[in-house]
C-alpha distance (Angstrom), angle and dihedral (degrees) to the residues before:
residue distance angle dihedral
X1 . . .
X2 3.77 . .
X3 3.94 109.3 .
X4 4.08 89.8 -123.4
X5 3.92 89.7 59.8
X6 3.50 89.1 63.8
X7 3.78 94.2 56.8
X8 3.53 94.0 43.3
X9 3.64 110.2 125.6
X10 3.54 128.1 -105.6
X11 3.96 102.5 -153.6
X12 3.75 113.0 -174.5
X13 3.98 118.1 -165.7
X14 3.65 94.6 -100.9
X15 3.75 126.2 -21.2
X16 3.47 116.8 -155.1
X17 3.31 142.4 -98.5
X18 3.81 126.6 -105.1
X19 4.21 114.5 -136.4
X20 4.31 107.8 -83.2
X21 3.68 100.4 -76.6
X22 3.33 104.2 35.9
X23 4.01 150.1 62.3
X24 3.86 125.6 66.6
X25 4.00 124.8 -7.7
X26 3.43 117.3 177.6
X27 3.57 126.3 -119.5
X28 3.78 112.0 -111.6
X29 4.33 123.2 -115.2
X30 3.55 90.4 33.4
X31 3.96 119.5 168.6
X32 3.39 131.6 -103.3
X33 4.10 107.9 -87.5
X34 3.93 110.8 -100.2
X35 3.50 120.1 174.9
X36 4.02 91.2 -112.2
X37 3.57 97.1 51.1
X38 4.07 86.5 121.5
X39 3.80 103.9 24.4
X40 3.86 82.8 117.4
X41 3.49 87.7 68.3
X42 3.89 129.7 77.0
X43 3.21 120.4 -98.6
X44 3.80 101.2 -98.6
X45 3.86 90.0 42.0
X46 3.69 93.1 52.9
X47 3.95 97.1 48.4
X48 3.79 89.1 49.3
X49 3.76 93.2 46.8
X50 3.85 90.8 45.4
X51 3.87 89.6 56.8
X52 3.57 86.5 41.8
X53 3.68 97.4 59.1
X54 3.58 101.1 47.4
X55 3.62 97.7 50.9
X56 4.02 124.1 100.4
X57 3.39 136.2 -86.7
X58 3.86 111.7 -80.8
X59 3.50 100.1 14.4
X60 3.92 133.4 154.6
X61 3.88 108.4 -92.6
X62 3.56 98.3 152.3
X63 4.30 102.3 122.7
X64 3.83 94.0 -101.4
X65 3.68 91.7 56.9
X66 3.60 92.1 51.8
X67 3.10 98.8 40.9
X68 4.12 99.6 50.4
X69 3.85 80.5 49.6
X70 4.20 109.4 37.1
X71 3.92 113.9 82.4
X72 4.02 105.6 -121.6
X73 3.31 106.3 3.0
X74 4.09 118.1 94.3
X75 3.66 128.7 -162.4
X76 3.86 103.6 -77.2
X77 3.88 92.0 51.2
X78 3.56 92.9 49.6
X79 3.83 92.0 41.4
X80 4.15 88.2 48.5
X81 4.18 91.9 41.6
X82 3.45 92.7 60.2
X83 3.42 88.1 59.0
X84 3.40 99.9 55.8
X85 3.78 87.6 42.9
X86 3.92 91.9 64.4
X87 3.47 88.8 46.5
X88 3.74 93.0 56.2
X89 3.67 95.6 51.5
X90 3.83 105.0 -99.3
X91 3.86 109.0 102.1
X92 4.25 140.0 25.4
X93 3.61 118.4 -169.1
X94 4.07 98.7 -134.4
X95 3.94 128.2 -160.9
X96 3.89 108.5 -159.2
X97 3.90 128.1 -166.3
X98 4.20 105.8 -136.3
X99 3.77 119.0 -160.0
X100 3.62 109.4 -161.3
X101 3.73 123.1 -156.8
X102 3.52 98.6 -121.6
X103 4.36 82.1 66.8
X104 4.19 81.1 -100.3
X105 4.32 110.7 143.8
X106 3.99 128.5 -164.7
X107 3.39 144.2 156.6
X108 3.95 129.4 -115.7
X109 3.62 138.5 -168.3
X110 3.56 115.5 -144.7
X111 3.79 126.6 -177.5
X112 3.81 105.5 -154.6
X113 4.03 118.3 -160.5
X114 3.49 143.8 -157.0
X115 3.36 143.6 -175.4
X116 2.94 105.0 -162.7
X117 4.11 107.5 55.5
X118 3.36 125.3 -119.1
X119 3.82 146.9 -157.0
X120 3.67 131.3 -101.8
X121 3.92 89.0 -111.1
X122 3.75 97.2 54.1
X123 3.67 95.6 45.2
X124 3.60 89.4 48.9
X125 4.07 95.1 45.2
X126 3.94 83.5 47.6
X127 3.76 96.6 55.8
X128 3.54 89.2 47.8
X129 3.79 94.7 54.9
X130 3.94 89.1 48.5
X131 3.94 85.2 80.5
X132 3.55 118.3 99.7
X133 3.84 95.5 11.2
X134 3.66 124.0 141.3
X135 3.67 121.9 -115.6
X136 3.40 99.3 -165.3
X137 3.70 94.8 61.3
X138 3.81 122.8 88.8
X139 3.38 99.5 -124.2
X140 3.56 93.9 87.9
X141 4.23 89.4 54.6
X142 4.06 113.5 121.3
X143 3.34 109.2 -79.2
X144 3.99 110.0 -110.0
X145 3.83 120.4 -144.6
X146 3.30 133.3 175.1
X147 3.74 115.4 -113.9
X148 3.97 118.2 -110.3
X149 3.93 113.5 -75.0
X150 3.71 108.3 -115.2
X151 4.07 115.4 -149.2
X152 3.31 103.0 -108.0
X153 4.07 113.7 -106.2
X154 3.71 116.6 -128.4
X155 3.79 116.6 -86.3
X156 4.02 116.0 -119.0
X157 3.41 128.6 -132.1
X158 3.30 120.5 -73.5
X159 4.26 111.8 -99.2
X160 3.87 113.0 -144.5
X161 3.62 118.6 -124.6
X162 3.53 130.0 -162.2
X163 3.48 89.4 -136.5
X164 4.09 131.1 31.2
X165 4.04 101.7 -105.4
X166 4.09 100.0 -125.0
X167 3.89 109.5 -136.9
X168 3.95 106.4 -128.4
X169 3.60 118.7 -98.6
X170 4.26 109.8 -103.6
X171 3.87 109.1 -107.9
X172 4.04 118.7 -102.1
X173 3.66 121.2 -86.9
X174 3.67 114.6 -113.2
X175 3.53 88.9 -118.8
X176 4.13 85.3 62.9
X177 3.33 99.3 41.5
X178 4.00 86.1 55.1
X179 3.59 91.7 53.2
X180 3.94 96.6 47.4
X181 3.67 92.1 49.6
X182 3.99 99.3 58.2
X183 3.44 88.9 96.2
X184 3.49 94.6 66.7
X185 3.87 86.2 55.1
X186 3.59 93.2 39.1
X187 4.12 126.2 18.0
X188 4.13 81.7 -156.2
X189 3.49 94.2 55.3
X190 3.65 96.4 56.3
X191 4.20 103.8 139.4
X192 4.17 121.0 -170.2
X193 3.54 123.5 -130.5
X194 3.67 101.9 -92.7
X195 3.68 85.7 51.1
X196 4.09 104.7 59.4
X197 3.86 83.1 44.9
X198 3.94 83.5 53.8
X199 3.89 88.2 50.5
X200 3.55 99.0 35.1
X201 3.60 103.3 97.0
X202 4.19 89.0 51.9
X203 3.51 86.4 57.6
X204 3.45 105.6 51.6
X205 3.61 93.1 49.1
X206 4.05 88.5 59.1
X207 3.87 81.9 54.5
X208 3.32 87.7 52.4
X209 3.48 99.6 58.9
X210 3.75 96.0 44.8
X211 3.82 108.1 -74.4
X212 3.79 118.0 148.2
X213 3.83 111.1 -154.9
X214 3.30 95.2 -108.5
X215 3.86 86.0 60.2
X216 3.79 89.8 60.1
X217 3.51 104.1 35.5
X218 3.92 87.8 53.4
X219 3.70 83.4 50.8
X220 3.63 104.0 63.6
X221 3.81 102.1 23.7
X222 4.55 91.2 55.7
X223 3.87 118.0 89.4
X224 3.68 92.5 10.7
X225 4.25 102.7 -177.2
X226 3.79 121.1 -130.2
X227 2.75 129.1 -91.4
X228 3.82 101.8 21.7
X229 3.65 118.8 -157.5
X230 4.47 105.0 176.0
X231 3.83 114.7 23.7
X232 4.08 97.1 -178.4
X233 4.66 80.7 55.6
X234 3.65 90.4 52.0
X235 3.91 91.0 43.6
X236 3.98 87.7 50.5
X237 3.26 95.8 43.9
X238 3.64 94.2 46.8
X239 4.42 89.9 45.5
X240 3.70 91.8 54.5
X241 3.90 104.4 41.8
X242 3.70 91.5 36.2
X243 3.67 100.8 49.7
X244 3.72 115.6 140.8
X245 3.95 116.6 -123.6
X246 3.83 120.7 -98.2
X247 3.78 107.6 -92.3
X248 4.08 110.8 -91.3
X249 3.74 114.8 -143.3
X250 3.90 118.8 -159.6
X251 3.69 115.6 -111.2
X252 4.16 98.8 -95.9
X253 3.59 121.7 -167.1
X254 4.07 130.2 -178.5
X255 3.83 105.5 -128.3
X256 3.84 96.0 168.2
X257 3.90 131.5 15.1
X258 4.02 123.1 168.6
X259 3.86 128.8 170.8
X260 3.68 124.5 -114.5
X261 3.27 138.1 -160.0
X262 3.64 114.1 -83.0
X263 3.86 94.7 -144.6
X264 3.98 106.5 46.5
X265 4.01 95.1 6.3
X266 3.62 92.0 -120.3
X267 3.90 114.0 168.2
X268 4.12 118.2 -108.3
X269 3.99 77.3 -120.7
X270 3.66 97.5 61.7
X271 3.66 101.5 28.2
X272 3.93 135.5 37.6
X273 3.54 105.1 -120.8
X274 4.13 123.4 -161.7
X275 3.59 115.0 -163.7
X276 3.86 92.2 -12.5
X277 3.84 91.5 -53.3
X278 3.99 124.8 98.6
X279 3.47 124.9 -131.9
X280 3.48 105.7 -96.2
X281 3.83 88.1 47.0
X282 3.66 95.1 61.8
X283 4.12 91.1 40.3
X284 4.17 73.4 59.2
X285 3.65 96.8 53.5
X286 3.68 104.0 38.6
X287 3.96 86.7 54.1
X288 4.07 88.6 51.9
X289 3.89 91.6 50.1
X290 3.73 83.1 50.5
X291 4.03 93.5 46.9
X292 3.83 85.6 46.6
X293 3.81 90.0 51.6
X294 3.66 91.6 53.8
X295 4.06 86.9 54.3
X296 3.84 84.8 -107.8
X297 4.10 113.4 131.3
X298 3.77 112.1 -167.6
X299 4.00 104.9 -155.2
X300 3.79 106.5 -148.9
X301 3.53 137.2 145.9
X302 3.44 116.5 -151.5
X303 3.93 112.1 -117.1
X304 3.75 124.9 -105.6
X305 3.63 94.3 -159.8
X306 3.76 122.0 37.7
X307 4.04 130.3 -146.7
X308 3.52 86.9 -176.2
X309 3.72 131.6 50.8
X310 3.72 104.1 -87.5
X311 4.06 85.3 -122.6
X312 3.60 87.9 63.1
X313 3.75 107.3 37.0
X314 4.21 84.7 50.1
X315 4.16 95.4 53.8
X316 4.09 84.2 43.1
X317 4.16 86.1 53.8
X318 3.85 92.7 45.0
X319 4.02 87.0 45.8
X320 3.91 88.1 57.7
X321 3.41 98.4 39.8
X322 4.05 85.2 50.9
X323 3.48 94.5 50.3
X324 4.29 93.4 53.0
X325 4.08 89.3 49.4
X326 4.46 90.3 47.2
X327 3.36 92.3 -108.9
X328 3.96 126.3 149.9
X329 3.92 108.5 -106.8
X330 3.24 127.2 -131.3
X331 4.32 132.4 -132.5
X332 3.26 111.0 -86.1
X333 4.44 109.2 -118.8
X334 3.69 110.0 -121.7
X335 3.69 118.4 -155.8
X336 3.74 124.7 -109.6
X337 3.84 126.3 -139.4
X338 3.18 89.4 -113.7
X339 3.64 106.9 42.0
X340 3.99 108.5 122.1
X341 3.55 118.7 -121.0
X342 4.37 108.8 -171.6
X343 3.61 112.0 -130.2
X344 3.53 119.2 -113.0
X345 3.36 133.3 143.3
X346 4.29 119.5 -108.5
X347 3.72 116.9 -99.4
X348 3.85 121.3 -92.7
X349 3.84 120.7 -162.1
């Protein structure tokens, strides 16, 4: 396979969103995007890690969302490549300790990527520096770079048409189509063309600060005087002296932020992890390359919620998946009363 087919984007419609907080960050002093920036990578691993990379800021990379939204790949591949991509550098599943001005505290899970992979000392040293960072600054904003410039093919010679081909008109802006249906809410308010492209601007910044159309619309069609004598002044009137406030955020600050694993989610302070992956995680994989060797694919999706400690219900997976390759199986740990377990809440994406 050529090495730029395996960075070739797979772009669905529109991937969702993670919960505010959480979802995908990208890793800081990335490269510039080649089209071999994963050709290290199988091919599975470097289709999901393709999609992953050109996704937004904050979205749902948890293995369900990718796979409901990647072509080919279903949830146990996705859940099992992400593995494999932490292990190769490119990802770190992150829980971070917010203090909120207002004296509020949570936990969120972050999944922080890169394209360009990176060692076990620089994730670590970046984890570290994640403490005491301000949220509310911009500095932690997706990083924006401009795609690769392509040369520029040769133009061909111009076809005669019998008639000039018209390029289609671009659609309305909400904001617009807002405007031009306030008559439907209100006769009264009826504006003309050359007036919602007047107005437009006004409206769009409500939007911008949070305004649903139904906001606005309820806005300038309630109250209405009478008589009325110039709809699109009342609507102006009504846009500037009415406009909602720019959206405050709370001073947030990161006062705590250690890796887990990114199989069972394990804290770096309860587990050892290697390359983002604990132990018993890895024991897991190595004995599913092993079971895939053999021509034997185990089908399992790994389990939101636990009955089991997630200790014990990963050793009982790797025993499985030992026993399909012909491997010798190991005891299965039981857990002790007093075995400590750190307290953080379960991931939500």
């Amino acid at each position: 396979m050529d090495s730029t087919e395996l960075s070739a984007p797979l772009r669905a419609p529109a991937h969702p969103l993670a919960k505010p907080g959480y979802g995908k960050r990208s890793a800081p002093d990335q490269l510039p995007r080649t089209g071999a920036d994963f050709a290290h990578l199988r091919t599975r691993e470097a289709a999901i890690a393709a999609y992953i990379d050109r996704l937004s800021e904050g979205s749902a990379i948890g293995y369900k969302a990718l796979a409901a939204n990647v072509a080919d790949y279903g949830q146990q591949a996705c859940a099992k490549s992400l593995k494999f991509l932490s292990q190769a550098g490119h990802l770190r599943l992150v829980k971070e300790h917010l203090a909120v001005a207002d004296n509020s505290l949570r936990w969120v899970t972050r999944t922080y990527f890169s394209r360009t992979a990176r060692d076990e000392a620089w994730w670590k040293a970046y984890v570290q520096s994640l403490r005491g960072v301000d949220l509310t600054e911009p500095v932690r904003e997706a990083e924006s770079e401009p795609e690769p410039v392509r040369e520029a093919e040769p133009e061909p010679e111009p076809v005669r048409e019998a008639e000039p081909v018209r390029e289609p008109a671009p659609a309305p802006s909400l904001a617009y189509r807002t405007l031009a249906r306030l008559g439907r809410t209100e006769p009264r308010m009826t504006l003309s063309a050359a007036e919602c492209a007047a107005l437009e601007a006004l409206a769009e910044e409500w939007f911008a600060r949070g305004a649903t159309p139904d906001h606005l619309t309820r806005s300038l069609t309630g109250g209405l005087p009478h008589p009325m004598y110039s709809p699109a002044a009342i609507a102006r009137r009504r846009l500037e002296n009415k406009m909602p406030p720019e959206p405050y955020q709370e001073p947030t600050h990161i006062t705590r932020a250690v890796m887990l694993c990114i199989g069972c989610e394990e804290p770096e302070t309860v587990v050892t992890l290697i390359g983002g992956v604990c132990v018993e995680c890895l024991e897991e994989m190595e004995a599913y390359d092993a079971a895939e060797e053999t021509g034997r694919v185990i089908d399992a999706i790994p389990d939101t919620f636990r009955a089991v400690p997630a200790k014990v219900e990963v050793a009982r997976r790797a025993d499985e998946l030992r026993a399909a390759a012909g491997l010798k199986s190991r005891p299965i740990p039981r857990p002790t009363h007093g075995e400590f377990v750190w307290p953080l809440p379960r991931r939500a994406e």
